[in-house]
C-alpha positions as CSV (number, residue, x, y, z in Angstrom):
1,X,89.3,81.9,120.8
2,X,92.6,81.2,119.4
3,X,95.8,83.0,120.8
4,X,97.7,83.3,117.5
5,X,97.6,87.2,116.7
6,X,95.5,88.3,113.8
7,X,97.7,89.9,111.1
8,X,96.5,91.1,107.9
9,X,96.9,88.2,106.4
10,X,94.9,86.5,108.6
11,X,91.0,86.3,109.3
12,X,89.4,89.7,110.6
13,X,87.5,88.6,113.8
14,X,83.8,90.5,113.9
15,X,81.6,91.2,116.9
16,X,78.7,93.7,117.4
17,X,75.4,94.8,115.2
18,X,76.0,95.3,111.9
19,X,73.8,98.6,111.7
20,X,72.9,97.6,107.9
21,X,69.9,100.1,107.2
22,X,73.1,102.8,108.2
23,X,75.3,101.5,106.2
24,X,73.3,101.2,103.4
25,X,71.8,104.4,103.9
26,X,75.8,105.9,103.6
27,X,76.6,104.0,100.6
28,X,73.2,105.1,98.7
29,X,74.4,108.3,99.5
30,X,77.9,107.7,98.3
31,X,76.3,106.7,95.5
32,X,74.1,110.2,94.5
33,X,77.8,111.9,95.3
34,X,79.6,109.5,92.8
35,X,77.0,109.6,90.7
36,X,77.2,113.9,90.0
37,X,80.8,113.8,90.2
38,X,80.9,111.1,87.4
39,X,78.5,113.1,85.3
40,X,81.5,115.9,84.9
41,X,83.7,113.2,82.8
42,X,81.4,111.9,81.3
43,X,80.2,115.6,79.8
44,X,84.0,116.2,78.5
45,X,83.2,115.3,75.0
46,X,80.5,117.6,74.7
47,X,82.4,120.7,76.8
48,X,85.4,119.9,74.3
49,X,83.1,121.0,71.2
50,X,81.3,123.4,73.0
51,X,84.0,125.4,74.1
52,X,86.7,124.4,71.7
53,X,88.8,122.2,74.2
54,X,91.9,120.6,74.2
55,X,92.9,117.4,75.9
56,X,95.0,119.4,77.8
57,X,92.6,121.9,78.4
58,X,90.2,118.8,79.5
59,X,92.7,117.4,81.5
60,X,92.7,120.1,83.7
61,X,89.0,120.7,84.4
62,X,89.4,117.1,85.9
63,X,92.6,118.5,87.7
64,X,91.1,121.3,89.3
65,X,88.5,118.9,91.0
66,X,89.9,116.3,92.1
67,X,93.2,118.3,93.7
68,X,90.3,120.5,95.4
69,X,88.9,117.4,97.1
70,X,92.7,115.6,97.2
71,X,94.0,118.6,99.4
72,X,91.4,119.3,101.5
73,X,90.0,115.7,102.5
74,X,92.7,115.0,105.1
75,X,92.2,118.2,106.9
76,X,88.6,117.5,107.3
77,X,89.1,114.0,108.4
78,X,92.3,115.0,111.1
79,X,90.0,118.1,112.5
80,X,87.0,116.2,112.9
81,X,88.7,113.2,114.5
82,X,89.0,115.7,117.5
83,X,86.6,118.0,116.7
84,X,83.1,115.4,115.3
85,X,81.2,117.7,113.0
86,X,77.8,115.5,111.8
87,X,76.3,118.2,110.2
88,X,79.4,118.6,107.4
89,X,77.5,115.8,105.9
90,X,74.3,117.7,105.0
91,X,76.3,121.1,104.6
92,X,79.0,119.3,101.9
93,X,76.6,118.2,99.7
94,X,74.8,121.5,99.6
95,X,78.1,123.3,98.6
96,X,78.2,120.2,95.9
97,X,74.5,121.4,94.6
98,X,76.1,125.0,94.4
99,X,78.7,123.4,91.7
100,X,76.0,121.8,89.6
101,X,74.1,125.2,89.5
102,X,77.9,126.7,88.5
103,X,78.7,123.8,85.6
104,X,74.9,124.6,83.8
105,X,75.8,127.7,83.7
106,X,79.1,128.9,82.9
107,X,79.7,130.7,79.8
108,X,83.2,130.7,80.1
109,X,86.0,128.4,80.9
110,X,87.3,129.6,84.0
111,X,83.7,129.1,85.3
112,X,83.8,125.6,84.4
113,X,87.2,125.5,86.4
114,X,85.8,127.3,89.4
115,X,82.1,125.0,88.9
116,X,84.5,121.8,89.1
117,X,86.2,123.2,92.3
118,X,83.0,124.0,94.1
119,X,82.2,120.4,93.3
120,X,85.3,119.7,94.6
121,X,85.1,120.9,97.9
122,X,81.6,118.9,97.9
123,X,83.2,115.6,97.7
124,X,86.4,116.4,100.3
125,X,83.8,117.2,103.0
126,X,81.6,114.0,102.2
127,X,84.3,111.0,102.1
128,X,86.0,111.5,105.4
129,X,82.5,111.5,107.2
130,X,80.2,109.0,105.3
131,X,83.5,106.7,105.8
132,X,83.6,107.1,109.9
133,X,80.0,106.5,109.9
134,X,80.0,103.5,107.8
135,X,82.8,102.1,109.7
136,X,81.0,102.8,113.2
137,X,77.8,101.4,112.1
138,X,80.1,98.0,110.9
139,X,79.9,95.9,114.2
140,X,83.1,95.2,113.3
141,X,83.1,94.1,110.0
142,X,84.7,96.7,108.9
143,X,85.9,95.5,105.0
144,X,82.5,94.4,104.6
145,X,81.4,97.7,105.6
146,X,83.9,99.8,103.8
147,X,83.2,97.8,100.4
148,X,79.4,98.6,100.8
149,X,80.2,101.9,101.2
150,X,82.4,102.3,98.5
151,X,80.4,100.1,95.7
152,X,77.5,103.0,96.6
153,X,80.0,105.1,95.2
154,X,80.8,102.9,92.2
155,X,77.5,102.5,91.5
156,X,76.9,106.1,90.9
157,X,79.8,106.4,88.8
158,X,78.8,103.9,86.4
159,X,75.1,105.2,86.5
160,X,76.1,109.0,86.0
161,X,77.4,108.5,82.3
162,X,74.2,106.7,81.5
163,X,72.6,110.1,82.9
164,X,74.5,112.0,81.0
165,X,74.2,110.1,77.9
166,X,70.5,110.5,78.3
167,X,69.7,113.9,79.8
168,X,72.5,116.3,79.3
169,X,74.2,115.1,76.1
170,X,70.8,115.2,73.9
171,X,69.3,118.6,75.5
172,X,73.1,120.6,76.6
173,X,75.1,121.9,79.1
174,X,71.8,123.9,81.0
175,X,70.7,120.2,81.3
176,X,73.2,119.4,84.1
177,X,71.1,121.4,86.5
178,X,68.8,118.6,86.4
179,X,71.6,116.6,88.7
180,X,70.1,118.8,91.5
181,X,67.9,116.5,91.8
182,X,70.3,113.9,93.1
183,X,71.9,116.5,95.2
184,X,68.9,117.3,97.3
185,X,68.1,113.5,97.8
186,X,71.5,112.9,99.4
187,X,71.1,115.9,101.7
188,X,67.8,114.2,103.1
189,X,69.8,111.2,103.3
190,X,72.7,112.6,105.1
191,X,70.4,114.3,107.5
192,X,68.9,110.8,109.1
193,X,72.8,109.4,109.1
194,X,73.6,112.9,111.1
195,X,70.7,112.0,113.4
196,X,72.0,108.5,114.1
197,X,75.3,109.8,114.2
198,X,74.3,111.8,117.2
199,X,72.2,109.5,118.8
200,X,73.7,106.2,118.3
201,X,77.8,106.7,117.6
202,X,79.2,106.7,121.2
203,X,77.4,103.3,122.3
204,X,78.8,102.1,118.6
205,X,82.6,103.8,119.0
206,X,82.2,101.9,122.8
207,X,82.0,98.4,121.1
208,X,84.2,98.5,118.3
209,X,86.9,99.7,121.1
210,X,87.7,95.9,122.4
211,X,88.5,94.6,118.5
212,X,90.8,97.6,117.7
213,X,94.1,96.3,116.4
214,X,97.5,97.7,117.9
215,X,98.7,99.7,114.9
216,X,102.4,99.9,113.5
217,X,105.2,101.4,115.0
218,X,106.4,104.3,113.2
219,X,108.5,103.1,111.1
220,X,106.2,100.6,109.8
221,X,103.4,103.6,109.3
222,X,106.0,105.1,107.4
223,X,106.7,102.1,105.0
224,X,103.7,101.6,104.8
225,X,102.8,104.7,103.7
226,X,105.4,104.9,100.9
227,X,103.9,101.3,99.8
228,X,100.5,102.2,99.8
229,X,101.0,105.6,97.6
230,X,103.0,103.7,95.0
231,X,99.7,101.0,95.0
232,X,97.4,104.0,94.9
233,X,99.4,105.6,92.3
234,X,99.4,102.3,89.9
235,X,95.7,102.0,90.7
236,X,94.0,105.4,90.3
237,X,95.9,106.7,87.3
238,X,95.0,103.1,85.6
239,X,91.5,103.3,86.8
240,X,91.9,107.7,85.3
241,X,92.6,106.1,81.6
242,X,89.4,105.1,81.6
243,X,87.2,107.1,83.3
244,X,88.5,110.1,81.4
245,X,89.9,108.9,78.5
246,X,88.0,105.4,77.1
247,X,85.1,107.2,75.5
248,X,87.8,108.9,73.3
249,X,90.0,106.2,73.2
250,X,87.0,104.2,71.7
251,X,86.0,107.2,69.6
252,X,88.9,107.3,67.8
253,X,90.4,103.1,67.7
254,X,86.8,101.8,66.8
255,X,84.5,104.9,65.4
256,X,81.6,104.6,67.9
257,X,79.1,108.0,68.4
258,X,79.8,109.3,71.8
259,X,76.3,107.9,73.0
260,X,77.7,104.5,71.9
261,X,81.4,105.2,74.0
262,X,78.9,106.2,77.1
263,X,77.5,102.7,77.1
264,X,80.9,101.0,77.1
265,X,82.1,103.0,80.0
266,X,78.9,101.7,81.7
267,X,79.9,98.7,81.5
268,X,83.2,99.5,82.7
269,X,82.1,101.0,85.6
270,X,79.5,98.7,86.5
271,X,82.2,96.3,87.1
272,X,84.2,98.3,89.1
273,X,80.9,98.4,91.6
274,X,81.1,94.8,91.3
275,X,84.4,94.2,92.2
276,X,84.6,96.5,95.0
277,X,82.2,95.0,96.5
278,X,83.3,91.7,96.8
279,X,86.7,93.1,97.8
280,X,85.7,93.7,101.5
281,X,84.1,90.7,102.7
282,X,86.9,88.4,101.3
283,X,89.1,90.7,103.1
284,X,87.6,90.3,106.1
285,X,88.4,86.0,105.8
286,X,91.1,85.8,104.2
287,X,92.7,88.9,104.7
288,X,93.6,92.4,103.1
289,X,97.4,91.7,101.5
290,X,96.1,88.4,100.1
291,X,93.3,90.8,98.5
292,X,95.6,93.7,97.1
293,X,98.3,90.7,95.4
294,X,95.4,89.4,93.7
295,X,94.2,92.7,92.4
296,X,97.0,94.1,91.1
297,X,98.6,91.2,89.6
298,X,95.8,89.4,88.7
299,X,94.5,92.4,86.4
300,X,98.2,93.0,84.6
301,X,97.1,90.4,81.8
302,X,94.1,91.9,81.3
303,X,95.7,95.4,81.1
304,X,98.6,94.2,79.0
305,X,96.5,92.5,76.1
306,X,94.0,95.4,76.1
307,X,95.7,97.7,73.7
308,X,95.7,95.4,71.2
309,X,92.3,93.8,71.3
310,X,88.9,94.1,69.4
311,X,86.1,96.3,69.9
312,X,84.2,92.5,71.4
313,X,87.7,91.8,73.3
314,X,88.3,95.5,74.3
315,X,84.9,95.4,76.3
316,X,85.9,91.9,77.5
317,X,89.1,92.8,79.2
318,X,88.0,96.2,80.2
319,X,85.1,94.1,82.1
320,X,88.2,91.7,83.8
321,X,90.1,95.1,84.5
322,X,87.4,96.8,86.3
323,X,86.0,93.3,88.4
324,X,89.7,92.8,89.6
325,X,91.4,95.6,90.2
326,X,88.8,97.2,92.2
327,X,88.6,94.9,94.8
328,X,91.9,96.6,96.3
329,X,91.1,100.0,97.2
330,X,88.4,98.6,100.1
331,X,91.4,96.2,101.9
332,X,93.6,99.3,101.5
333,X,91.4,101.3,103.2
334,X,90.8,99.2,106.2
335,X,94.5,98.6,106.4
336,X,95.8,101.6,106.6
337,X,92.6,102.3,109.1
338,X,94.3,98.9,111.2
339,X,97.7,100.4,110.8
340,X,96.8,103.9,112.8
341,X,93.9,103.0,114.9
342,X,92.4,105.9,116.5
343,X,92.5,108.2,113.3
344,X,89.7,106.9,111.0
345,X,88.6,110.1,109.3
346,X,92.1,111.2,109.0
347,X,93.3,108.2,107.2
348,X,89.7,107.8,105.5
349,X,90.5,111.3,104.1
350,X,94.1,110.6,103.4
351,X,92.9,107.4,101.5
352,X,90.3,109.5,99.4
353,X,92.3,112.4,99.3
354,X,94.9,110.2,97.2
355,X,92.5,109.0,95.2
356,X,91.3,112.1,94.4
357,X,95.1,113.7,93.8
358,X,96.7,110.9,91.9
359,X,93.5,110.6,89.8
360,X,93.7,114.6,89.2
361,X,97.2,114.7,88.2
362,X,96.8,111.3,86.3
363,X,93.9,112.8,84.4
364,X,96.0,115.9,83.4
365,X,99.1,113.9,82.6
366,X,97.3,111.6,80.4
367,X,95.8,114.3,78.7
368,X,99.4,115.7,78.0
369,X,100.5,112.6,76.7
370,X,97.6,112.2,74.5
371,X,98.0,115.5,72.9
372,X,101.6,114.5,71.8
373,X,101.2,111.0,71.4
374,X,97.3,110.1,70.5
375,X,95.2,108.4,72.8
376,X,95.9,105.1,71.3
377,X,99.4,105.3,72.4
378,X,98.6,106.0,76.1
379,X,96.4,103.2,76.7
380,X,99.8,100.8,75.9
381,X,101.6,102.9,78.2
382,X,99.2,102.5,81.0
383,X,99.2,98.9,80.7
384,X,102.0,98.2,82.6
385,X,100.6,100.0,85.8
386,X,99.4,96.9,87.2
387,X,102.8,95.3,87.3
388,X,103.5,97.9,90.5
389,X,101.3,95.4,92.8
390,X,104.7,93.8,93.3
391,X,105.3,96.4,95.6
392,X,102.5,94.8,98.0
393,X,105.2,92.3,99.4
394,X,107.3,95.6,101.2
395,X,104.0,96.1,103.1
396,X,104.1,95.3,107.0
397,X,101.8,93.0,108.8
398,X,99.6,94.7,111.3
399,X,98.8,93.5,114.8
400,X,95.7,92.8,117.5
């Protein structure tokens, strides 16, 4: 074996059993949890007739549930790092079924406030935990792993508005209850991972303990920390313009039926799934910074001509923005795991609890700035998101 240090720029070296019915059983299940929270954008045009809605008003429905799961996911992650709690798997997605029962039936908006932050709380107790239990099933392969994971999560998202589309916009809001369904799956699911947890995850934590990296010093946590927020910030309020607003945004620019819209952001989404998965394993050779430049700054021409395309081009590009950009959040992940080693369900909840936040208060912002502006307007103003990738060269290298 070589002597020259691994950075993270440099091949990931892998050793262990890659537990792959585990890890695949955490990213189906990531992917009946994606799968209900998508289903609550991708009802917004038919809650904004329904109840009379603004974009504002819409804005913050995604607000409230994504600043419920933002706040609390780190907590869950830093407490169970010294306090393991399997069974917050199985118990989280219950609490998530509670907020599908809530959504089918509110009458009121505050109820559809209260139903998005029951579903909320769902999600912040799920991510930290699926995430350390996909990493410790990895053998060490841990951007392969994480990517898995996550495109189980990305393949429910695109899948959800296709749901929707077909169950819930046709037959109404009392149709959502029909996302129990998924809900009660999952909890089987997370059951048998709770079970291996508690059989199998010491021998697993054991082995991956001779290929931990040495971390960053404090300083370098710190910058990194600054770089990856202003990454995750150009990312997930990019990514929030469309998996909030591009039904709307193709409403309005081209004149397509909402069913029509529902099939675009398929496609949208389903690329995202794809590029997230291929966003690990090519981490894991040629590195995660070399991953995260590409992303960002391979998607700003994409993003930048978008605005101004054709209904044919618009799908097009959208496809190139979804493939590209989404193969970043995967190498960020398993960096910022390298950077603090010891701390994977605190930094697995920090990680989703960002996404969560800045895709919350991205959602609500955008909605603001439609209101004023039109929705036309804010998809040019989004397009030069991308161009904050520069930032990826202030990152620090980590360490074996």
């Amino acid at each position: 074996m070589s002597s020259q240090p691994a950075t993270s720029n440099n091949p990931v070296p892998t050793q262990g059993h890659f537990a792959i019915g585990i890890v695949g059983a955490a990213a189906f299940s990531h992917l009946l949890n994606d799968l209900i929270q998508a289903m609550l954008p991708a009802v917004f045009p038919m809650l904004k007739t329904s109840f009379a809605l603004s974009f504002s008003e819409i804005g913050l429905i995604a607000l409230c549930y994504q600043l419920t799961a933002s706040l609390l996911q780190p907590w869950i992650g830093l407490y169970t790092d010294k306090h393991p709690k399997p069974y917050l798997l199985p118990s989280g997605m219950a609490v998530t079924l509670l907020g599908i029962v809530l959504l089918a039936t509110a009458s009121s908006y505050a109820i559809l406030l209260l139903a998005a932050a029951v579903v909320g709380v769902g999600s912040a107790t799920f991510h930290p935990e699926a995430s350390r239990v996909a990493r410790m099933a990895s053998g060490g392969r841990f951007g392969t792993a994480q990517s898995t994971f996550q495109v189980g999560g990305n393949t429910g998202s695109a899948i959800g508005p296709l749901l929707a589309a077909a169950i819930v916009i046709p037959n109404g809001q009392a149709a959502i209850a029909w996302f129990v369904v998924a809900a009660l799956i999952a909890i089987a699911v997370l059951f048998r991972l709770t079970g291996w947890t508690l059989s199998h995850g010491h021998a697993q934590l054991k082995g991956l303990a001779s290929i931990q990296k040495e971390g960053l010093s404090r300083r370098g946590v710190v910058q990194a920390v600054v770089v990856i927020c202003i990454l995750m910030f150009a990312k997930f309020v990019y990514i929030a313009s469309f998996t909030n607003y591009f039904t709307f945004y193709l409403i309005e620019r081209f004149a397509l039926s909402v069913q029509q819209s529902q099939v675009f952001l398929f496609v949208f989404l389903a690329s995202v799934a794809l590029g997230t998965f291929a966003g690990g394993p090519v981490g894991d050779r040629i590195g995660r910074k070399a991953v995260i430049w590409v992303s960002f700054l391979g998607v700003a021409p994409f993003a930048l001509a978008l605005p101004y395309a054709n209904l044919f081009w618009t799908a097009v590009l959208a496809i190139g923005v979804g493939l590209v950009m989404s193969s970043a959040f995967a190498a960020l992940v398993v960096y910022a795991q390298e950077a603090v080693p010891g701390r994977v369900g605190l930094i697995s909840g920090l990680m989703f609890g960002l996404m969560f936040g800045i895709g919350g208060m991205g959602a609500a912002g955008l909605g603001y700035l439609a209101d004023i502006h039109g929705i036309v307007w804010v998809y040019g103003f989004t397009s030069f998101l991308p161009l904050l990738g520069l930032a990826t060269a202030l990152l620090p290298k980590t360490r074996r």
